[in-house]
KEVEX-331101 format. One record per residue (C-alpha): x, y negated, z. Coordinates in steps of 0.2 Angstrom, whole numbers, plus 5000, padded with zeros to 4 digits. Layout:
N
    X    Y    Z
    X    Y    Z
...
***
This chain:
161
    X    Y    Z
 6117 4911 5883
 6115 4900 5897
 6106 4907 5915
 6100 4898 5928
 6115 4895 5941
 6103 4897 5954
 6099 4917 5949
 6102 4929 5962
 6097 4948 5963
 6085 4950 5977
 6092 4968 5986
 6081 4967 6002
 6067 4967 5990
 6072 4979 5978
 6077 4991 5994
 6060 4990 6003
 6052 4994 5985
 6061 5010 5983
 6058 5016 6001
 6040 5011 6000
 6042 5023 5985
 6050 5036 5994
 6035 5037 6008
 6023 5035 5992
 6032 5051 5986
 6035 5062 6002
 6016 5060 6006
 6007 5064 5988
 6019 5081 5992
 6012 5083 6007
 5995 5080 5999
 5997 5092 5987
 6005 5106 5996
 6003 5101 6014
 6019 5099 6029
 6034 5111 6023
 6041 5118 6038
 6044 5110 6053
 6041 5093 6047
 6028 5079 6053
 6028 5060 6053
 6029 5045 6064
 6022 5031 6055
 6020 5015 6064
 6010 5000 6055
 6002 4982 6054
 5985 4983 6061
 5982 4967 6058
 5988 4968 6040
 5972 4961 6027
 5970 4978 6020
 5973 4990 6035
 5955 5000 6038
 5955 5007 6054
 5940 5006 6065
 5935 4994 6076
 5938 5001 6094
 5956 5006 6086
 5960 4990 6079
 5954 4984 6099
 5966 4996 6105
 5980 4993 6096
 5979 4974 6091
 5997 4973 6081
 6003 4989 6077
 6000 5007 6079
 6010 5023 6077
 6001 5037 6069
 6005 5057 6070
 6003 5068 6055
 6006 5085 6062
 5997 5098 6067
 5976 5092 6062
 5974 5079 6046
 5962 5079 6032
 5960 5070 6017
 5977 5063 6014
 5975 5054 5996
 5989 5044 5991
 5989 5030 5978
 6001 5017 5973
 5996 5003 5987
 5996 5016 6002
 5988 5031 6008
 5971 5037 6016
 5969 5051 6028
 5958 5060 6042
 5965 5061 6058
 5959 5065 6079
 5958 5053 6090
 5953 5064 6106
 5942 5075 6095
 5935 5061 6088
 5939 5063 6068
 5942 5043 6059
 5947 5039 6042
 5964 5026 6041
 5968 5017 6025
 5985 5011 6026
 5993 5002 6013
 6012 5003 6010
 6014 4985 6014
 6009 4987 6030
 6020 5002 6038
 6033 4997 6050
 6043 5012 6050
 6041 5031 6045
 6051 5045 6055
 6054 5063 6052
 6062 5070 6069
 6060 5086 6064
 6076 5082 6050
 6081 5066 6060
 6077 5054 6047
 6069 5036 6049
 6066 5021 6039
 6062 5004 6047
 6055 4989 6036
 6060 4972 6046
 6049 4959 6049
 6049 4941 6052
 6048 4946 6070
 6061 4959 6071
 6071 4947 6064
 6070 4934 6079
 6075 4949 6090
 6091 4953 6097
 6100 4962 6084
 6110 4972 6097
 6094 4980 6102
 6085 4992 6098
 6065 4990 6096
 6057 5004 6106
 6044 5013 6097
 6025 5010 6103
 6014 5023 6113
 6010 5034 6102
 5992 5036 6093
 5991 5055 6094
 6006 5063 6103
 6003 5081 6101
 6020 5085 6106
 6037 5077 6108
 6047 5078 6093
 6062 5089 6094
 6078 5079 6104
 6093 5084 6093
 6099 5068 6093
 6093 5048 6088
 6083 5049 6072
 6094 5040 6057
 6087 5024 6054
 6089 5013 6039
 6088 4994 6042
 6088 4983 6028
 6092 4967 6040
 6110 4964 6033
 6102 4966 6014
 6090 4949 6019
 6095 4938 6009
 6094 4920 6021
***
């Protein structure tokens, strides 16, 4: 059997699959049996990603990316297998959110220090001694717990070149 010598296994790929999987799996928990404990989510996505629906004066706001809360108050939360839709307030102004998988930028849990962070063509041009700082929040209802840096996975030395 002869294979094409130009074959490779595509790791960054495959790894941005499974995590997206991962967030895919953590919020139809949370959908069906709401936060466990202490936990909440920082998720900060494309706004200008094609299938992003957010309203307008958000998008305004926010033109590149936005990091979302869910905490204390969110309704709706219905996760498929191209991203998630869900209720939140925006100064007690409620607005639905469609966000596709695709588009998040990273998801954190302080409350259990974990993060992931998907890289970008962007982040990619960045420094890679430096660290990105996250963006203003959308809904900071409270500062996350300050046990340490949250543990963020980078899949920057899995790209292939």
């Amino acid at each position: 059997m002869t294979r094409p010598a130009n074959r490779s296994i595509d790791y960054g790929n495959l790894m941005h699959r499974a995590m997206r999987g991962l967030i895919q799996e953590v919020l139809s928990r949370v959908a069906a049996e709401g936060l466990p404990g202490k936990h909440h989510f920082f998720i900060t996505f494309d706004t200008m990603h094609p299938d992003v629906e957010i309203a307008d004066w958000l998008s305004d706001r926010y033109p590149g990316e936005m990091t979302i809360v869910i905490q204390h108050w969110f309704d709706g939360l219905s996760v498929t297998s191209e991203g998630f839709s869900i209720t939140l307030n925006f100064g007690d102004s409620p607005e639905p959110l469609y966000i596709p998988f695709d588009a998040i930028r990273t998801f954190v849990d302080p409350s259990v220090e974990f993060g992931l962070r998907f890289e970008t063509q962007d982040d990619e041009e960045e420094d890679e001694d430096e660290e990105a700082p996250m963006q203003e929040m959308a809904e900071p209802e409270e500062e996350p717990a300050k046990k340490g840096a949250a543990q963020v996975v980078s899949l920057d030395s899995f790209r292939k070149s």
